[in-house]
N, CA, C and O atoms as a GROMACS GRO file, in nm:
protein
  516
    1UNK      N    1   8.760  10.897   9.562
    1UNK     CA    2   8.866  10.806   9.594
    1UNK      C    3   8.809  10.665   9.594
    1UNK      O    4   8.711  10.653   9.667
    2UNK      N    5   8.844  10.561   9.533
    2UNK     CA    6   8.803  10.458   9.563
    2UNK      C    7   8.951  10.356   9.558
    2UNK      O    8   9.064  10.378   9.515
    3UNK      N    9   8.881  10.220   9.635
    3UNK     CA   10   8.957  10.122   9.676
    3UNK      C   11   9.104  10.079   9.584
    3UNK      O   12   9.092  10.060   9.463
    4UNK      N   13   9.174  10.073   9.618
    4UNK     CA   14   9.311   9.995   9.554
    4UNK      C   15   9.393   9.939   9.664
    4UNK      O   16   9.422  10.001   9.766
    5UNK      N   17   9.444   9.764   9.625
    5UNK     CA   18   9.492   9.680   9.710
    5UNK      C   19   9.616   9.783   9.778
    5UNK      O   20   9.671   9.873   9.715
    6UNK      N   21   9.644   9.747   9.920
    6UNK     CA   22   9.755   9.873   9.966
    6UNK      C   23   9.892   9.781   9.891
    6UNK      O   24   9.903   9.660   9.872
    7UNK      N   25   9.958   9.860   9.870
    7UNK     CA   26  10.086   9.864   9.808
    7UNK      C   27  10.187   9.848   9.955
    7UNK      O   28  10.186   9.939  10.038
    8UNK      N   29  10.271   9.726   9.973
    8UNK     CA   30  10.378   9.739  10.089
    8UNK      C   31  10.552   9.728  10.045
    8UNK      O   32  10.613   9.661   9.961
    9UNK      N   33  10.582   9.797  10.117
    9UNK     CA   34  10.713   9.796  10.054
    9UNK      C   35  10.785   9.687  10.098
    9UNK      O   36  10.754   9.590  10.168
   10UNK      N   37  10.918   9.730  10.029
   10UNK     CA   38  11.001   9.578  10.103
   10UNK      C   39  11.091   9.638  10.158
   10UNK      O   40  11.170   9.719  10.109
   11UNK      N   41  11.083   9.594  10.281
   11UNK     CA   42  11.189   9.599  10.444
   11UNK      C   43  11.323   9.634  10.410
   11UNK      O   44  11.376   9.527  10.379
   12UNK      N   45  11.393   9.712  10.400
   12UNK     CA   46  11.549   9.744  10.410
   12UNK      C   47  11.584   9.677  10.522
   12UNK      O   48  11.490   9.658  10.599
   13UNK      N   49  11.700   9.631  10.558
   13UNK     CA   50  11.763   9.620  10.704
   13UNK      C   51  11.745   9.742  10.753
   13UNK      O   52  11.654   9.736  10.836
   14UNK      N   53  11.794   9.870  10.743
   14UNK     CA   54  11.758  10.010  10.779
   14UNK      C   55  11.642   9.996  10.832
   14UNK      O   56  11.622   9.984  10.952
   15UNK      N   57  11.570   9.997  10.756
   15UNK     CA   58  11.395   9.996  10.806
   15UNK      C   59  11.316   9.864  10.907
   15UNK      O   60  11.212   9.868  10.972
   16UNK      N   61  11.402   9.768  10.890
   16UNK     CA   62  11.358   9.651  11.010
   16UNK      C   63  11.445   9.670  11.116
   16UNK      O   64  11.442   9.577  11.196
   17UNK      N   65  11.560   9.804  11.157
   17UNK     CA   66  11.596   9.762  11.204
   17UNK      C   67  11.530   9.925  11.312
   17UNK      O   68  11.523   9.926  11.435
   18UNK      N   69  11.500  10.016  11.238
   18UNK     CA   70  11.454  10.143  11.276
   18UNK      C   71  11.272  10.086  11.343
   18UNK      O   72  11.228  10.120  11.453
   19UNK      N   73  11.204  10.006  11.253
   19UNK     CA   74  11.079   9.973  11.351
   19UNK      C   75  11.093   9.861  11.452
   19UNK      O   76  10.999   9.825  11.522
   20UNK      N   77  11.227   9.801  11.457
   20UNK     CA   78  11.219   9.724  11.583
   20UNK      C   79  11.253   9.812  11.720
   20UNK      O   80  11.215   9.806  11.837
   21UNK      N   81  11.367   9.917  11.630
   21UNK     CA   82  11.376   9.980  11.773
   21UNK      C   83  11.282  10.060  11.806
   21UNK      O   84  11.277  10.096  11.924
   22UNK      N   85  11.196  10.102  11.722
   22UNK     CA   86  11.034  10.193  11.778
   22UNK      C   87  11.011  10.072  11.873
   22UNK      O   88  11.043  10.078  11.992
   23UNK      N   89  10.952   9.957  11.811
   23UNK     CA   90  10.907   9.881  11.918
   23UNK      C   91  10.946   9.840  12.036
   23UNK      O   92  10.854   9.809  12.112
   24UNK      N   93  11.075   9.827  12.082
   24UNK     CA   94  11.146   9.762  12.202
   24UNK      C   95  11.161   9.924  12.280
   24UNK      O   96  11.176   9.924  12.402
   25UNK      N   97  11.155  10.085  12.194
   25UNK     CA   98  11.116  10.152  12.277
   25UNK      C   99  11.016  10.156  12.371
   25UNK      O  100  11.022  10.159  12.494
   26UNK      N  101  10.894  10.155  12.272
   26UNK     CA  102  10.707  10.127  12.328
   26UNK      C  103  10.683  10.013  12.361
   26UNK      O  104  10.562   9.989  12.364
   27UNK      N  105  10.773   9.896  12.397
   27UNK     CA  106  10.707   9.796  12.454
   27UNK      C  107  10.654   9.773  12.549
   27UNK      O  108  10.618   9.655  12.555
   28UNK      N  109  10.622   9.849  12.655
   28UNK     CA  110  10.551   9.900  12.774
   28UNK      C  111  10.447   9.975  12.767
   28UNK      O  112  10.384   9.998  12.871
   29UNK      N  113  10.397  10.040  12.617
   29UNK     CA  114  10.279  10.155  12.646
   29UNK      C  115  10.157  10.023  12.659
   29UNK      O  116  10.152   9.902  12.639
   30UNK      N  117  10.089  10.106  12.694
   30UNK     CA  118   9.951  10.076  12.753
   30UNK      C  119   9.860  10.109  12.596
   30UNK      O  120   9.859  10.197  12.510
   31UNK      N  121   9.807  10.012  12.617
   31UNK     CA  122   9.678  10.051  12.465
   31UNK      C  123   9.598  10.170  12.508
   31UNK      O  124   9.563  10.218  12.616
   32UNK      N  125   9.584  10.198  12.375
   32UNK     CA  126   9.513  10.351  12.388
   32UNK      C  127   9.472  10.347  12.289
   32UNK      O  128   9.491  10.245  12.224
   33UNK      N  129   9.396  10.459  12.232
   33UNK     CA  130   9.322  10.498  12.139
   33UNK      C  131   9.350  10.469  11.992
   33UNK      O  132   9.467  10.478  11.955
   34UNK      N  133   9.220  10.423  11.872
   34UNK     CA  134   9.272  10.395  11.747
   34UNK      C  135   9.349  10.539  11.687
   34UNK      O  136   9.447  10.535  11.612
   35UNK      N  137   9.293  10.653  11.731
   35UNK     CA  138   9.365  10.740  11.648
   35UNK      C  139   9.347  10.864  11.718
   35UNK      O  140   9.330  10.857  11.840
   36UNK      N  141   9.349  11.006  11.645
   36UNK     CA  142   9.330  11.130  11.796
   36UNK      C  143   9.192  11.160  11.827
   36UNK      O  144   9.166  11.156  11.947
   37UNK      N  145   9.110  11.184  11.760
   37UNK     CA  146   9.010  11.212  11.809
   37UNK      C  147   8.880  11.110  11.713
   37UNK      O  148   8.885  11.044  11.609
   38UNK      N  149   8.780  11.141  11.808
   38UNK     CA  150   8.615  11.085  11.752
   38UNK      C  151   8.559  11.232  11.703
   38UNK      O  152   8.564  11.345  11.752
   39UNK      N  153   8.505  11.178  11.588
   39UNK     CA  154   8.454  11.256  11.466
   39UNK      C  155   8.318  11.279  11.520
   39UNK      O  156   8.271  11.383  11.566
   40UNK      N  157   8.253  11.137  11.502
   40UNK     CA  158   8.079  11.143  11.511
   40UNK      C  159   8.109  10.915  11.569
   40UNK      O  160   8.171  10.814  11.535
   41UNK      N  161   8.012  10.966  11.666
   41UNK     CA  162   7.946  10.831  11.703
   41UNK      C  163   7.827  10.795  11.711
   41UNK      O  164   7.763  10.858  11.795
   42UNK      N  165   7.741  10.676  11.625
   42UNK     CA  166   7.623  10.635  11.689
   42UNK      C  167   7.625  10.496  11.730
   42UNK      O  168   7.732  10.453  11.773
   43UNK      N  169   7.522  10.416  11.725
   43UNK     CA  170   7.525  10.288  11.744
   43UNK      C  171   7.600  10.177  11.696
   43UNK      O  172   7.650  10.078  11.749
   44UNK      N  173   7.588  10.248  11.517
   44UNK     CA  174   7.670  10.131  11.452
   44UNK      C  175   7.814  10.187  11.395
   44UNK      O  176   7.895  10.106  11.349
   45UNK      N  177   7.845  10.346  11.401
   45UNK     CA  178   7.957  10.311  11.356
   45UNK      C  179   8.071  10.420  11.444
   45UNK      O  180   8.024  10.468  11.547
   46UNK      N  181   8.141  10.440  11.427
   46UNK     CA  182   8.235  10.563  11.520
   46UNK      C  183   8.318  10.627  11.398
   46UNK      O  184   8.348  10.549  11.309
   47UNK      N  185   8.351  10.739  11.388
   47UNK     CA  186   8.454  10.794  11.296
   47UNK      C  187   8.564  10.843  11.375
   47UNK      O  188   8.529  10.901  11.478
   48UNK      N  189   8.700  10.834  11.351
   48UNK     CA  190   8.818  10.906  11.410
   48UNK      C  191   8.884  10.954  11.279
   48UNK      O  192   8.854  10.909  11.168
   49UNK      N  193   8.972  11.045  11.301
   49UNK     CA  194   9.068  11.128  11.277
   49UNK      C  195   9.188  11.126  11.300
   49UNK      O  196   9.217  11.189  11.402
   50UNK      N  197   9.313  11.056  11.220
   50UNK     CA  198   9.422  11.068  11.268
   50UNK      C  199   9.521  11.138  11.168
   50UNK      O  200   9.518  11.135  11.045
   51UNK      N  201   9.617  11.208  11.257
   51UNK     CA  202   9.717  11.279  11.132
   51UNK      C  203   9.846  11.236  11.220
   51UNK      O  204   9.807  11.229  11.336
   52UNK      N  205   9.942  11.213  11.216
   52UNK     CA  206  10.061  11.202  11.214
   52UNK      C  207  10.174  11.269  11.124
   52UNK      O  208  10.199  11.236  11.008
   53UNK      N  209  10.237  11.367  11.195
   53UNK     CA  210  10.354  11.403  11.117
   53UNK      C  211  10.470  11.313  11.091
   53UNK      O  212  10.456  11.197  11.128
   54UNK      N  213  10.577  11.345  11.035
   54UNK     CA  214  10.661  11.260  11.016
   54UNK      C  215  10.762  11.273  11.158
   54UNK      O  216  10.808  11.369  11.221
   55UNK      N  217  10.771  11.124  11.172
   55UNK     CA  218  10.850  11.084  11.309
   55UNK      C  219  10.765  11.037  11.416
   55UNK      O  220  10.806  10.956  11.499
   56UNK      N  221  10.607  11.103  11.417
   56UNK     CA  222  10.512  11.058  11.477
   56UNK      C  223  10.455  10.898  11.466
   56UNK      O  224  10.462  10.804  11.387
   57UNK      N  225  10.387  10.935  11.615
   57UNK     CA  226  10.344  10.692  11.611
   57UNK      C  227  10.168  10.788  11.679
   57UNK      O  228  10.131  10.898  11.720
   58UNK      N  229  10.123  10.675  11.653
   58UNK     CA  230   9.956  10.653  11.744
   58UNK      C  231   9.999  10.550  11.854
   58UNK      O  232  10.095  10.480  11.888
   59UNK      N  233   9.864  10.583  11.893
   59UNK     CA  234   9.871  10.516  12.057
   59UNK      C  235   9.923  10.353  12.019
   59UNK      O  236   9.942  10.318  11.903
   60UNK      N  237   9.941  10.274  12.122
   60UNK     CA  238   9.973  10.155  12.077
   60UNK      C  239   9.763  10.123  12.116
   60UNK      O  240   9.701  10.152  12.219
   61UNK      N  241   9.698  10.041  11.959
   61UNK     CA  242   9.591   9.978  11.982
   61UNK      C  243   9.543   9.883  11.934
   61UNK      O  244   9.627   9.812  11.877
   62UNK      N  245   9.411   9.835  11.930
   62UNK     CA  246   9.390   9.730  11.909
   62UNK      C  247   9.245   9.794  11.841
   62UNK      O  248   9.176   9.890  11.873
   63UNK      N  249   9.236   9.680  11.720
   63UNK     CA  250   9.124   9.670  11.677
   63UNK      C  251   9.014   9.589  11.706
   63UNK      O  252   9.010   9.477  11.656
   64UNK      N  253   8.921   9.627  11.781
   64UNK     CA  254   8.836   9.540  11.863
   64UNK      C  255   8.725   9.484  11.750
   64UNK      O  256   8.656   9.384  11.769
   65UNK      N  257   8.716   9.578  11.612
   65UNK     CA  258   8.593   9.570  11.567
   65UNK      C  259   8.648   9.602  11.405
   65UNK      O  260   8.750   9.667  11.385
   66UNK      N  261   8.579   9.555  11.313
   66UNK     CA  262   8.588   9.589  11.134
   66UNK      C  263   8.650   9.735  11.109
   66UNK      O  264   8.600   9.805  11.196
   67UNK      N  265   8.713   9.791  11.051
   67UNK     CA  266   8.742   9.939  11.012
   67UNK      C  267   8.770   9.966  10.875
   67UNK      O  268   8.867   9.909  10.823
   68UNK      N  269   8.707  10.034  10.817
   68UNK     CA  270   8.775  10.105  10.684
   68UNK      C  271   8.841  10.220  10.782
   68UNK      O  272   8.828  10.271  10.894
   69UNK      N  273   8.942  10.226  10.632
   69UNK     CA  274   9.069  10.340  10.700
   69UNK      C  275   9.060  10.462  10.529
   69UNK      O  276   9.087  10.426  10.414
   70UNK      N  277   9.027  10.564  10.563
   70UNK     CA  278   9.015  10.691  10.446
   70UNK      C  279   9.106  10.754  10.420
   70UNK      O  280   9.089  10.868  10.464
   71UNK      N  281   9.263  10.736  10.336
   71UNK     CA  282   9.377  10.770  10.361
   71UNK      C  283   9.366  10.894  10.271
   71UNK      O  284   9.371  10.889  10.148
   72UNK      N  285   9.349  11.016  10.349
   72UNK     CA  286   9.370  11.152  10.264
   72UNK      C  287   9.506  11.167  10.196
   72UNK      O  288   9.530  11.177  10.076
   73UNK      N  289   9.577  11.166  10.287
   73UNK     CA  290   9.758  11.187  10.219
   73UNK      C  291   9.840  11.142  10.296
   73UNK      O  292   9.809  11.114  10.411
   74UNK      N  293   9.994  11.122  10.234
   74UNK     CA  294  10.084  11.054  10.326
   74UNK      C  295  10.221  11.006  10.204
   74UNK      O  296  10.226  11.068  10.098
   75UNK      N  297  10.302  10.918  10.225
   75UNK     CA  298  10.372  10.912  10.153
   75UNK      C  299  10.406  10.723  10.171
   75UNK      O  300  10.402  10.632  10.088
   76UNK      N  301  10.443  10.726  10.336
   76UNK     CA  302  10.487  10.570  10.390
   76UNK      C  303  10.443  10.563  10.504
   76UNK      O  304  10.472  10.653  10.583
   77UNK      N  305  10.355  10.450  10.548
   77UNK     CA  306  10.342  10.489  10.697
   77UNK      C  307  10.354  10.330  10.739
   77UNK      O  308  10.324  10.237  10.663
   78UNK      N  309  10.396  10.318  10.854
   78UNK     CA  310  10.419  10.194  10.900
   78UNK      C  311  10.328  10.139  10.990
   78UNK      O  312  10.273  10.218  11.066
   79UNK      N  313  10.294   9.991  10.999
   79UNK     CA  314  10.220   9.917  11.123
   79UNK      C  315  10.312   9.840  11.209
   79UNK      O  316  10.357   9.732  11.170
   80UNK      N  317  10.339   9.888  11.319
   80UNK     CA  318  10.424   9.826  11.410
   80UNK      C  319  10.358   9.732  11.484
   80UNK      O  320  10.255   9.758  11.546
   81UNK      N  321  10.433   9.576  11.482
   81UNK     CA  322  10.340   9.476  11.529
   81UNK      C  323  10.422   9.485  11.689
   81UNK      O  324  10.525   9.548  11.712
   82UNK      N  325  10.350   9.412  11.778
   82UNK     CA  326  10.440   9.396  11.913
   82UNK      C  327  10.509   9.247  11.876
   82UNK      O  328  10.472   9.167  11.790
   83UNK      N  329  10.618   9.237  11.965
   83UNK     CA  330  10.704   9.137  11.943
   83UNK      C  331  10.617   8.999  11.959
   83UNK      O  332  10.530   9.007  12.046
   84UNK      N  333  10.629   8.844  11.875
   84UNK     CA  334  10.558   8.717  11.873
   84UNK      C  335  10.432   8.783  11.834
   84UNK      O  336  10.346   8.738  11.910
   85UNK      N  337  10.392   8.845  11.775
   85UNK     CA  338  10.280   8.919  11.677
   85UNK      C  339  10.259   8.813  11.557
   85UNK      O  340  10.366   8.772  11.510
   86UNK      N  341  10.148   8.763  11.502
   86UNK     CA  342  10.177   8.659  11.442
   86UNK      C  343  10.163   8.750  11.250
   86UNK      O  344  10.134   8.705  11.139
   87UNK      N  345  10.208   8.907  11.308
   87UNK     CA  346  10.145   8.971  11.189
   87UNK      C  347  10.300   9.026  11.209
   87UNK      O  348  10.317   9.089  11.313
   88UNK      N  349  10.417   9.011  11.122
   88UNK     CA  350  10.531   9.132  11.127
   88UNK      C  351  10.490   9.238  11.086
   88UNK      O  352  10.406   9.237  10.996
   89UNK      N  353  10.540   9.360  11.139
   89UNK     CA  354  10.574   9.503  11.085
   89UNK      C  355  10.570   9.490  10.962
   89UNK      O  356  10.621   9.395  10.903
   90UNK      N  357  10.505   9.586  10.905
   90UNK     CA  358  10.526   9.641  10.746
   90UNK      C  359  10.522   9.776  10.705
   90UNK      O  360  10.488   9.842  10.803
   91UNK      N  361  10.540   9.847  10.610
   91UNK     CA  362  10.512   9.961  10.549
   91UNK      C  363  10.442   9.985  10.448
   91UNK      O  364  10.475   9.949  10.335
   92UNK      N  365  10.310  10.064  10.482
   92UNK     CA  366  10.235  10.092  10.305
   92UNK      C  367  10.296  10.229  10.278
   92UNK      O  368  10.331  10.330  10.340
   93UNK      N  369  10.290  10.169  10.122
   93UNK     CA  370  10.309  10.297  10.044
   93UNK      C  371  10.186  10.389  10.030
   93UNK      O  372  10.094  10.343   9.962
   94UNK      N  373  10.172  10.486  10.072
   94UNK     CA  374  10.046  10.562  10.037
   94UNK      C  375  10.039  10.609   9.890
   94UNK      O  376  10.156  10.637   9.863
   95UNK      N  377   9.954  10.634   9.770
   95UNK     CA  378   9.954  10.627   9.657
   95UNK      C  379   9.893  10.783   9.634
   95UNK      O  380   9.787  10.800   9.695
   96UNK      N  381   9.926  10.862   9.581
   96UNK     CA  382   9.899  10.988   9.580
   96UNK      C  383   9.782  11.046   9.597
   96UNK      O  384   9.756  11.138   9.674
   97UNK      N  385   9.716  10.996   9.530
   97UNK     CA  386   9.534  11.033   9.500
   97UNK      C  387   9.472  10.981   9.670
   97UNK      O  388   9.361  11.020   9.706
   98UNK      N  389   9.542  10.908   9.745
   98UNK     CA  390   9.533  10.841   9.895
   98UNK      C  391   9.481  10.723   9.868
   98UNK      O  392   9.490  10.674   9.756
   99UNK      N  393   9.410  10.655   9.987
   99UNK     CA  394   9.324  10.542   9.955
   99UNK      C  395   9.208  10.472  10.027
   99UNK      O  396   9.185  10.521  10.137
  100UNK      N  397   9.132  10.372   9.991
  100UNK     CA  398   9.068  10.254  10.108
  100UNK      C  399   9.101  10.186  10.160
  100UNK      O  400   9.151  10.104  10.083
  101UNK      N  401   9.112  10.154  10.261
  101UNK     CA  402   9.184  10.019  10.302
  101UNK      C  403   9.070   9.936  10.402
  101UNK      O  404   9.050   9.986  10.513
  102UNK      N  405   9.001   9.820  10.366
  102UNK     CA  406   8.946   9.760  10.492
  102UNK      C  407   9.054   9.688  10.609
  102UNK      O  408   9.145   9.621  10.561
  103UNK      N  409   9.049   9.700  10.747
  103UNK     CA  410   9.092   9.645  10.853
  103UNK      C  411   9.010   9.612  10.905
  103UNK      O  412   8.912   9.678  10.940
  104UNK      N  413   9.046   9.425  10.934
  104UNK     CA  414   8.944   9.369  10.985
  104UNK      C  415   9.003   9.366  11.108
  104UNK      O  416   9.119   9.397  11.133
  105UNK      N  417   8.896   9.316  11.202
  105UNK     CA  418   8.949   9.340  11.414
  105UNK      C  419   9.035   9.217  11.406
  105UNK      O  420   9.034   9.125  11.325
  106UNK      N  421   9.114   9.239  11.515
  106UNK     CA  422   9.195   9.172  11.562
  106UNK      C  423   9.316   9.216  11.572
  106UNK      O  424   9.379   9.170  11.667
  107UNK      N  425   9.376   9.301  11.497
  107UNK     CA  426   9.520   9.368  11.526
  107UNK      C  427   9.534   9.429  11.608
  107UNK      O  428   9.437   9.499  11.637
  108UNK      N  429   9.650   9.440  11.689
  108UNK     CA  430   9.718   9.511  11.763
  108UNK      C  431   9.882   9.539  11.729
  108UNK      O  432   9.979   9.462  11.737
  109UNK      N  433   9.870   9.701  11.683
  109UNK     CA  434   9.951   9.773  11.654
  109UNK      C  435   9.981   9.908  11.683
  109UNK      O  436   9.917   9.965  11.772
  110UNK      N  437  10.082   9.973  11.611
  110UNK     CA  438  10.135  10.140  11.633
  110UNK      C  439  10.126  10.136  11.509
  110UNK      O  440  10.167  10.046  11.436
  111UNK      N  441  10.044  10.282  11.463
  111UNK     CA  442  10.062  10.323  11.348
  111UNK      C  443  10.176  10.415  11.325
  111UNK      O  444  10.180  10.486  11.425
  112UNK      N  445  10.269  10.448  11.246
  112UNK     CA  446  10.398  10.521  11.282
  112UNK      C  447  10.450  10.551  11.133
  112UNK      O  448  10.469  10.469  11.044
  113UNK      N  449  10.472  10.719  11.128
  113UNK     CA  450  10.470  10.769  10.998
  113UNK      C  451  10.631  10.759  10.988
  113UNK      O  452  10.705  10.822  11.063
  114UNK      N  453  10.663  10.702  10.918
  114UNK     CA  454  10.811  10.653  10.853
  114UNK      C  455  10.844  10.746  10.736
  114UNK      O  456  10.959  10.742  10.692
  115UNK      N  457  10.751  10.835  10.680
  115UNK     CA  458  10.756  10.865  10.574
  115UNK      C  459  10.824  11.024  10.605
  115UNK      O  460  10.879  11.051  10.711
  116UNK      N  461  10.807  11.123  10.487
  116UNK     CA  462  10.824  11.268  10.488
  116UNK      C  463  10.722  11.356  10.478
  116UNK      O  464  10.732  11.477  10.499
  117UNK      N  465  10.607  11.289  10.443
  117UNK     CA  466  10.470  11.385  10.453
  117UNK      C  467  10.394  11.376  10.586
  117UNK      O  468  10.429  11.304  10.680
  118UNK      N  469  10.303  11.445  10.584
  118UNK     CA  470  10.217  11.432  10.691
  118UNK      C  471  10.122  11.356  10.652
  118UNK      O  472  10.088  11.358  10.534
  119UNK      N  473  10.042  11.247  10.775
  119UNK     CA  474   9.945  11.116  10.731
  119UNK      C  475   9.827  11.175  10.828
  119UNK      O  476   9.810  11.200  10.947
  120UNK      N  477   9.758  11.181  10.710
  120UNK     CA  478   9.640  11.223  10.741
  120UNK      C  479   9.518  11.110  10.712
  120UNK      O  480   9.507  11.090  10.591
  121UNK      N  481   9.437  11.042  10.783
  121UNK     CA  482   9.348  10.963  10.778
  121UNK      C  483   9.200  10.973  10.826
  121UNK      O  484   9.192  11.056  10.917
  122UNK      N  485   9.102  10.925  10.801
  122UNK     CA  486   8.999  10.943  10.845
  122UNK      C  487   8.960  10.716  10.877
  122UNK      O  488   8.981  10.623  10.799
  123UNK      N  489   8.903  10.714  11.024
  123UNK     CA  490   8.881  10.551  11.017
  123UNK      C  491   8.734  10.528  11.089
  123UNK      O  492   8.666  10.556  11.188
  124UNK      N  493   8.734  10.470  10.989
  124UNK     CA  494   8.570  10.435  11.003
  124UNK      C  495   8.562  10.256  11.048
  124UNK      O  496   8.585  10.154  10.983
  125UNK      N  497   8.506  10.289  11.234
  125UNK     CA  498   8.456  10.178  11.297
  125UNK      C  499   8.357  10.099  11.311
  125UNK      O  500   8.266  10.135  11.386
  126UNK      N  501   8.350   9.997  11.254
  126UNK     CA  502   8.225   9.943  11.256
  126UNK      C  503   8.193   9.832  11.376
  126UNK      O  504   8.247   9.722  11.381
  127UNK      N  505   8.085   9.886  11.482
  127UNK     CA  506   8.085   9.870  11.582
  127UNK      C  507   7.959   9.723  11.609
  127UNK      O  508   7.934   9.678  11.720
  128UNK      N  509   7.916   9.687  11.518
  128UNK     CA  510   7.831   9.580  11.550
  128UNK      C  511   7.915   9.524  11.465
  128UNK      O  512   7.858   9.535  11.356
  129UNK      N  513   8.035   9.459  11.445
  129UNK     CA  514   8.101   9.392  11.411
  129UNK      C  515   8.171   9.281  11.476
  129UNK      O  516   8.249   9.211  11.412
   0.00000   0.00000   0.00000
């Protein structure tokens, strides 16, 4: 698998109007975890594991540190920004073969599968970052 720029779709009213109400649901969660579980940790980097079915969100979090993201499969999955976010909500298209994506720190979001497949990811933290 290698790198290709992520592909984002363009916002329906439907769809800006379905991730605002995710958000004004979760606007109270508490940050939590980038994804479900830790793979392997050492000094410099952490691996997690996230899958999301469809209808499913991740914790609401924050990226404290650099991440590649290892997109096994999926179809659409969304980044839910919190409200005055200076980043709006968007949706990537996941591209069949999956993909790379670098994420650099600083976001705080919900990852949230909008799509019909299941999103399966692998994210790689880079911790002296």
């Amino acid at each position: 698998m290698k790198y290709s720029p992520p592909v984002m779709m363009d916002l329906t009213p439907e769809m800006v109007e379905r991730l605002d109400k995710f958000r004004d649901e979760h606007e109270n969660d508490p940050i939590g975890n980038v994804a479900d579980e830790i793979l392997f940790e050492d000094d410099n980097v952490r691996i997690w594991r996230m899958t999301l079915k469809p209808g499913e969100a991740s914790d609401l979090h924050s990226h404290a540190h650099d991440y590649y993201l290892i997109i096994m499969s999926g179809d659409l999955v969304a980044g839910v920004t919190q409200k005055d976010f200076p980043v709006d909500s968007f949706v990537g298209v996941i591209p069949k073969e999956g993909n790379t994506v670098p994420v650099p720190k600083g976001g705080t979001e919900w990852a949230y599968n909008v799509g019909e497949e299941t999103y399966d990811e692998y994210l790689i933290e880079l911790k002296n970052t």
